[in-house]
Steps between C-alpha positions, in 0.01 A plus 500: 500500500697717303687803734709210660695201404427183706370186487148547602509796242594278249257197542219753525651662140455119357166433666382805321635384150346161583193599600489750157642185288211294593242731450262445258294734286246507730737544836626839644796560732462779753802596715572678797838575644515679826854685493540527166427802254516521099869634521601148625400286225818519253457138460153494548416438110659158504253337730171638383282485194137618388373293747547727774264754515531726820796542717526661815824672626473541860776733537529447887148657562328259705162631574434581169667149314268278726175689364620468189534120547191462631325679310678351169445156645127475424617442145697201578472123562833479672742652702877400517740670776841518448532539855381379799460831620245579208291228653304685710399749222399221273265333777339863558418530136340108527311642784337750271495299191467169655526275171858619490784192494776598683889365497816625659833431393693341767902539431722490783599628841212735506262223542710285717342596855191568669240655260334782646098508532432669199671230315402197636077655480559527142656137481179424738253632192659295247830690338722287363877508590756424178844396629770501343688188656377193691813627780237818545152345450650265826627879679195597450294216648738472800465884574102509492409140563128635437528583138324204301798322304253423249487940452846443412686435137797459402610695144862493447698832384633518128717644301470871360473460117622844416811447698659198239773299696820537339629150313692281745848524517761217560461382879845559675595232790468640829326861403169602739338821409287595743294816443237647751426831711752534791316730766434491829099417470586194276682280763238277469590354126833330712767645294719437822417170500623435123858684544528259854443163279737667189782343629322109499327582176 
């Protein structure tokens, strides 16, 4: 969440000051990051308050970050991945603490294709998947036509409060600004295809 800057890192920052923002005096946030450690959290103060009461920093040690979860889990009601991936953890620790309600955050690419057993077994015992568009909620159904659309939600992204917009400036005729991550892996997000229609734009 916090030793990288991307997208996914940065939704899972603001679920994190949601989820602390809606607590009430009675509610505790727990969290558990898998590759992170205390080192990485220069901005970590502006999406947490007293409402989170335990955190665990992974620090790449995976063994010993699952037990953790598990084991931390008991004193839960929910579970919310930030990644598929996580998904299979969270369904081990309903397994042993089997009032547990699990979700996993469904953002993009990485959930646009055949889920793997693991994933779909945890759908199958009643996790919930959040995504992010309507465009992935439909990738997702067409790449595992047996995941129950009704497991299936759609909760928009938002904006980062702590990251103000600067005011508006005065629109110039016939200026595009396009910003986005050129790299080979990201071929997918069609930046190709937008410099090919430029010209009848």
């Amino acid at each position: 969440m916090f030793n990288t800057e991307g997208g996914i890192e940065r939704m899972m920052r603001l679920y994190l000051k949601a989820l602390c923002d809606l607590a009430t005096a009675e509610d505790e946030v727990h969290l558990a990051v898998l590759n992170d450690g205390p080192h990485h959290a220069l901005e970590f103060s502006l999406y947490h308050d007293r409402s989170l009461v335990s955190i665990i920093w992974g620090q790449r040690k995976r063994i010993r970050f699952v037990l953790r979860v598990v084991r931390a889990a008991r004193h839960c009601d929910r579970v919310i991945c930030g990644h598929v991936h996580h998904l299979p953890l969270a369904d081990l620790a309903k397994r042993v603490h089997p009032k547990l309600k699990v979700y996993v955050v469904a953002h993009g690419i990485e959930v646009w294709r055949p889920w793997t057993l693991a994933e779909r077994t945890a759908i199958g015992r009643g996790a919930t998947v959040w995504a992010v568009s309507q465009h992935t909620a439909t990738k997702i159904q067409d790449a595992c036509p047996g995941i129950d659309k009704d497991a299936i939600q759609v909760i928009p992204n938002s904006l980062d409060p702590q990251r103000p917009s600067p005011p508006p400036a005065a629109p110039v005729p016939g200026l595009i600004i396009t910003l986005t991550r050129l790299n080979g892996k990201d071929r997918y997000k069609g930046v190709d295809h937008l410099i090919e229609a430029m010209p009848t734009i």
